[in-house]
C-alpha positions as CSV (number, residue, x, y, z in Angstrom):
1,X,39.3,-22.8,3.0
2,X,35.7,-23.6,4.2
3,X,34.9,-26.5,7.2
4,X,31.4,-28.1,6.4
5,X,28.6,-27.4,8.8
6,X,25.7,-29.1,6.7
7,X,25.6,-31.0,4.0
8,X,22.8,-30.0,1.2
9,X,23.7,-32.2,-1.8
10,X,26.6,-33.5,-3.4
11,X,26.9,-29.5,-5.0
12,X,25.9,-27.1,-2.3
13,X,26.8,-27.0,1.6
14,X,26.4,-24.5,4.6
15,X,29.8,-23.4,5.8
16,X,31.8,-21.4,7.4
17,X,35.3,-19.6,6.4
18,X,38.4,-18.5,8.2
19,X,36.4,-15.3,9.5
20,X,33.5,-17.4,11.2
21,X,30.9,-16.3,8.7
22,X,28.3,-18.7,7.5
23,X,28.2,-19.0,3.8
24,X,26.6,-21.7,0.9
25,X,29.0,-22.8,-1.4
26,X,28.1,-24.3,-4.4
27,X,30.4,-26.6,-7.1
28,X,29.9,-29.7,-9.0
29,X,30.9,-32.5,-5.8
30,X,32.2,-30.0,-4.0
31,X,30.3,-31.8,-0.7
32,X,30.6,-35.4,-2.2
33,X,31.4,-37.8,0.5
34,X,31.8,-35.0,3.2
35,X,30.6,-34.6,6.4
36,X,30.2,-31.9,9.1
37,X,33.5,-30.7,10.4
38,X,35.4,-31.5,6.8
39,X,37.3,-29.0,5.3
40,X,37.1,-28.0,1.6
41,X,39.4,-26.0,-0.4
42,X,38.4,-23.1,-1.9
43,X,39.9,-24.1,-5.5
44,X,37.2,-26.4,-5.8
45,X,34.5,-23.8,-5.0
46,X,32.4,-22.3,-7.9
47,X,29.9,-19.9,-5.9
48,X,30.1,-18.6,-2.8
49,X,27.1,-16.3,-1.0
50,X,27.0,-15.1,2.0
51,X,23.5,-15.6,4.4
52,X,23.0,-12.7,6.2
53,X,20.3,-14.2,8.6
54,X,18.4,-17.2,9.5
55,X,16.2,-16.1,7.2
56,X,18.0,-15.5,3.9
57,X,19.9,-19.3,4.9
58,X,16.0,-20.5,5.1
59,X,15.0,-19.2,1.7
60,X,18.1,-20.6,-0.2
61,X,17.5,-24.0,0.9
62,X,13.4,-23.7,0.4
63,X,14.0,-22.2,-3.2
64,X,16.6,-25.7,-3.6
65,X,13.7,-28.0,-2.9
66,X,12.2,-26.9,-6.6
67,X,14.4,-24.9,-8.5
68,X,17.7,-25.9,-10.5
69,X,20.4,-24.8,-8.9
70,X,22.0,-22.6,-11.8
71,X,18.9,-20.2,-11.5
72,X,19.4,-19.6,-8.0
73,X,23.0,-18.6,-8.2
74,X,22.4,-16.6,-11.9
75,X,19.6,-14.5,-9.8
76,X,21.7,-14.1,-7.0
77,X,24.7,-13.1,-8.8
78,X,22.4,-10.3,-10.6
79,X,20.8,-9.6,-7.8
80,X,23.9,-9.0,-6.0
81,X,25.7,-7.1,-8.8
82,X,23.0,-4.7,-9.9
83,X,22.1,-3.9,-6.1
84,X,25.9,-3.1,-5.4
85,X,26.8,-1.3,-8.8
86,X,23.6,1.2,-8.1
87,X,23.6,1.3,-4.4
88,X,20.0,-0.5,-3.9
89,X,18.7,-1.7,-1.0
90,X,16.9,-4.5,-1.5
91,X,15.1,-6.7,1.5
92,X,16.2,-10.4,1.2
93,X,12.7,-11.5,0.1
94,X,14.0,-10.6,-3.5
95,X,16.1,-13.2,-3.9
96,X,13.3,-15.6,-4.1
97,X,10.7,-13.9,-5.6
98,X,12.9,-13.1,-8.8
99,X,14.7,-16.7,-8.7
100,X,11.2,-18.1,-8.6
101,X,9.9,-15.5,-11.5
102,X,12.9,-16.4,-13.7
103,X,12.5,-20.2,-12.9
104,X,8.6,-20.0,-13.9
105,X,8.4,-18.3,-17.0
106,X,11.6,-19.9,-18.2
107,X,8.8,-23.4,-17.7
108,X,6.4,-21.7,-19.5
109,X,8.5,-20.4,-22.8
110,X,9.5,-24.2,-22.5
111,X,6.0,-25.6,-22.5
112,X,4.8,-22.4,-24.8
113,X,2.6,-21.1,-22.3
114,X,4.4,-18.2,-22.1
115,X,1.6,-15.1,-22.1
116,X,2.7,-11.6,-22.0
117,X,1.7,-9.4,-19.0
118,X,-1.0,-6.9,-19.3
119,X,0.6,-4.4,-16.6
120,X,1.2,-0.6,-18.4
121,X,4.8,0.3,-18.6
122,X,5.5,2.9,-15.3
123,X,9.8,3.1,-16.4
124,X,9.5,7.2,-16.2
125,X,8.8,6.8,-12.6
126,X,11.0,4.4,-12.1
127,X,14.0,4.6,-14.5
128,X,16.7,3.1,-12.0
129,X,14.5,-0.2,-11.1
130,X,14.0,-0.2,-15.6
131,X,18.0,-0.1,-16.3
132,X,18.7,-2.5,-13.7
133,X,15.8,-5.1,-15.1
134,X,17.4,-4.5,-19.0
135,X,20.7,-5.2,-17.5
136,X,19.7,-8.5,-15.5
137,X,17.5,-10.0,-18.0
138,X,20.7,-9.5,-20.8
139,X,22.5,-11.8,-18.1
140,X,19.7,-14.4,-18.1
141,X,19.2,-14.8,-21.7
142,X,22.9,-15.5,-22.1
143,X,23.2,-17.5,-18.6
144,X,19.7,-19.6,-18.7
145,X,18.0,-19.2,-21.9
146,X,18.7,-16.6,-25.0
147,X,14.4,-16.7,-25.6
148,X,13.7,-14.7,-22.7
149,X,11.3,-11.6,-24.1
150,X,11.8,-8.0,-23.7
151,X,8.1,-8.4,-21.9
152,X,10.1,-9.7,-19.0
153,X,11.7,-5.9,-18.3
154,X,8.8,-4.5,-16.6
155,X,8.1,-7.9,-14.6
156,X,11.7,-8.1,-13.4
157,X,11.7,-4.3,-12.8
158,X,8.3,-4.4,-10.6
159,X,10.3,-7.0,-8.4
160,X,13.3,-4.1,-7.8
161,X,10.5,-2.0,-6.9
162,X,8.5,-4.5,-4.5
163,X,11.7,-5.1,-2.6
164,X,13.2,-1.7,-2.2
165,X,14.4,-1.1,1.4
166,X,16.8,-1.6,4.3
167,X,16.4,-5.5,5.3
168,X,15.6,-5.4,9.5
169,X,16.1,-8.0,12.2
170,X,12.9,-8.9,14.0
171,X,12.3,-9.6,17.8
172,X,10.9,-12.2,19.0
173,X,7.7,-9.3,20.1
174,X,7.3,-9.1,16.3
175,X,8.0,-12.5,15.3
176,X,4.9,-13.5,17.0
177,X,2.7,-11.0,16.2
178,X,3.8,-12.0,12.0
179,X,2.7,-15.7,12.7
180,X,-0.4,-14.3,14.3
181,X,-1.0,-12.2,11.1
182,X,0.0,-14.8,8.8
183,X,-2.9,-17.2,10.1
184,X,-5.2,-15.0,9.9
185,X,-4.4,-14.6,6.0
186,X,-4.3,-18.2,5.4
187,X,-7.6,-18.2,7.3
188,X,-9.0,-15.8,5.1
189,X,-7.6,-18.2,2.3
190,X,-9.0,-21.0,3.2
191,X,-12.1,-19.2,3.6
192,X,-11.8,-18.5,-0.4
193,X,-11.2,-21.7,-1.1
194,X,-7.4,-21.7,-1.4
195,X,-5.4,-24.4,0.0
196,X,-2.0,-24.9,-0.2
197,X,-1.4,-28.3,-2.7
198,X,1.7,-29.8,-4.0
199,X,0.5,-27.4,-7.6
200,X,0.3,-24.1,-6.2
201,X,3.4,-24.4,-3.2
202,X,5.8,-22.4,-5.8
203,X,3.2,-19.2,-5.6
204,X,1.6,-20.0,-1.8
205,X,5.0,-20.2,-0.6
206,X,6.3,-17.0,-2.3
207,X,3.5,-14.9,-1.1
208,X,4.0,-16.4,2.4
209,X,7.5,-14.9,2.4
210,X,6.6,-11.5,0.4
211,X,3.8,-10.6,3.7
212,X,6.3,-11.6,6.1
213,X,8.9,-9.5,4.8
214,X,6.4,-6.7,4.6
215,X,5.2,-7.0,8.0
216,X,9.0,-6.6,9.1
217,X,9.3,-3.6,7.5
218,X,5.5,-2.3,7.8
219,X,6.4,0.4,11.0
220,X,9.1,2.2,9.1
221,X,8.4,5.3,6.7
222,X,8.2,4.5,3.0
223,X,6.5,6.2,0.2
224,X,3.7,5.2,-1.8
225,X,4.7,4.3,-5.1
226,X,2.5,6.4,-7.1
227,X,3.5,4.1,-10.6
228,X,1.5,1.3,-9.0
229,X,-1.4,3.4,-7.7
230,X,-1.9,4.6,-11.3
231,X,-2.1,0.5,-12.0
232,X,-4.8,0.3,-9.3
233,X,-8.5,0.8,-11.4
234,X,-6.6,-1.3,-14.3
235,X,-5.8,-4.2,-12.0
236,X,-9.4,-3.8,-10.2
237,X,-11.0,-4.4,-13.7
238,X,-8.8,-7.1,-14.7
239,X,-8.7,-9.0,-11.7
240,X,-12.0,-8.8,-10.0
241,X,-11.7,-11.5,-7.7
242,X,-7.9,-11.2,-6.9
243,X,-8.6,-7.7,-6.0
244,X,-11.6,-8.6,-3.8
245,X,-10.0,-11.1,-2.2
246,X,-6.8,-9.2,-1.7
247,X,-8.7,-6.1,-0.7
248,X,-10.0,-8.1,2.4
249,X,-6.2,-9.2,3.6
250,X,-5.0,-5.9,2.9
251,X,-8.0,-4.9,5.2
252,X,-6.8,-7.3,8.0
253,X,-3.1,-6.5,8.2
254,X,-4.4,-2.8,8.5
255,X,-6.4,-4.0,11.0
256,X,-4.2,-6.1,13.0
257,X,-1.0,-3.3,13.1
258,X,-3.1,-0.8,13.4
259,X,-1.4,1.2,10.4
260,X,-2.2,3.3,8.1
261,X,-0.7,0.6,5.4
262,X,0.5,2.2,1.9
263,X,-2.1,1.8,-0.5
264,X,0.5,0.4,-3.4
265,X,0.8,-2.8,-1.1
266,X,-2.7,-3.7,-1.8
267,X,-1.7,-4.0,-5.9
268,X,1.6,-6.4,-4.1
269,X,-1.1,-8.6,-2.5
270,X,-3.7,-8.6,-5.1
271,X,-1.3,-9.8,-8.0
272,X,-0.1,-12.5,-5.5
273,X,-3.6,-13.4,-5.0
274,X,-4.2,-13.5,-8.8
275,X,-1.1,-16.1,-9.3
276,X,-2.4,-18.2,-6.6
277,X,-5.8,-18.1,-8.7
């Protein structure tokens, strides 16, 4: 049993269950004609996931404002599988960066746009973040669509990798000092000549969330990962203005925290950048 505290759509509301926990359920009408304070019985539930923070709750509804609702709960089914099964930490960014992924090149195989990535394959460094990617994108061809290409292994795997590590809570000390950082990048976009428009809001707002996420967990020890670096000169060449661009933010977050910031978070930013482009 679940008592309504918001209302999405007729298919998805914020709730919480017989422990106090807040959770989005998801189920054809299951919030038709509710309200806050209703009740709703869990028979009629289809999905439930648990928000873990403001933040995650935040990043459902934003990735509801423009993608169908079965990719969100497909991704974070896999998502929440795979990570379980294999005992990988992922930060909570990953749920909409891969949702998002999925959602856009499922568009473009519609629309036959669909070009395959240039990026070298790096699955001996990374053979755990490789069998995890096989294994999710076998879900989304027989959950979302069967013409999804083996290409899409390394791109889904490169997410894994991205999101690695413990999620943290922020104070309210660090909160402000990530808004402060985050203008200074859109400055520095704007200054480029990139504006957020209604066309690019799926790729601005995902990059937002993939820096702020970053910056959460930019004071605690990490490695490098040296598959990326090995990506760097290839990415330089192939993305001049990306990486020039993204070279400068890099250079400003460095500044900013005054840390020594792991160089495989430049190749993060610049292939951001290049989307946005």
């Amino acid at each position: 049993m679940y008592r309504i505290l918001n209302v999405i759509n007729n298919n998805v509301a914020l709730v919480k269950n017989e422990k106090n926990e807040e959770l989005m359920i998801t189920g054809s009408g299951v919030a038709f004609h509710k309200k806050k304070g209703d009740i709703v019985i869990a028979g009629k539930v289809d999905k439930v996931f648990k928000l873990n923070t403001e933040e995650s709750k935040e990043n459902f509804l934003t990735l509801l404002k423009d993608v169908p609702l079965d990719f969100i709960t497909v991704t974070y089914e896999v998502i929440g599988s795979l990570t379980e099964k294999y005992d990988y930490p992922v930060q909570e960014y990953l749920y909409v960066t891969l949702t998002d992924h999925i959602y856009c090149s499922y568009q473009a195989l519609r629309k036959g746009t669909y070009q395959k990535g240039s990026l070298p394959n790096f699955s001996i460094d990374n053979p755990l973040e490789y069998t995890m990617s096989r294994e999710a994108l076998a879900v989304f061809r027989e959950k979302l669509l069967d013409q999804f290409p083996d290409d899409e292994v390394g791109r889904i795997a490169l997410h894994f990798i991205n999101a690695k590590g413990e999620s943290a809570n922020r104070g309210q000390d660090s909160l402000g000092k990530t808004k402060e950082i985050l203008r200074l990048v859109q400055d520095e976009l704007e200054h480029s000549g990139i504006h957020r428009t209604e066309g690019n809001s799926h790729f601005y707002d995902r990059f937002m969330i993939h820096l702020s996420y970053f910056l959460d967990y930019i004071d605690r020890n990490r490695d490098d990962n040296t598959s990326l670096l090995q990506m760097e000169e290839h990415i330089k060449d192939s993305y001049p203005d990306a990486y020039e661009m993204g070279s400068r933010i890099y250079d400003t977050i460095a500044k900013e925290t005054g840390i020594d910031l792991y160089r495989s978070e430049r190749i993060y930013i610049v292939l951001h950048i290049q989307r946005l482009l």
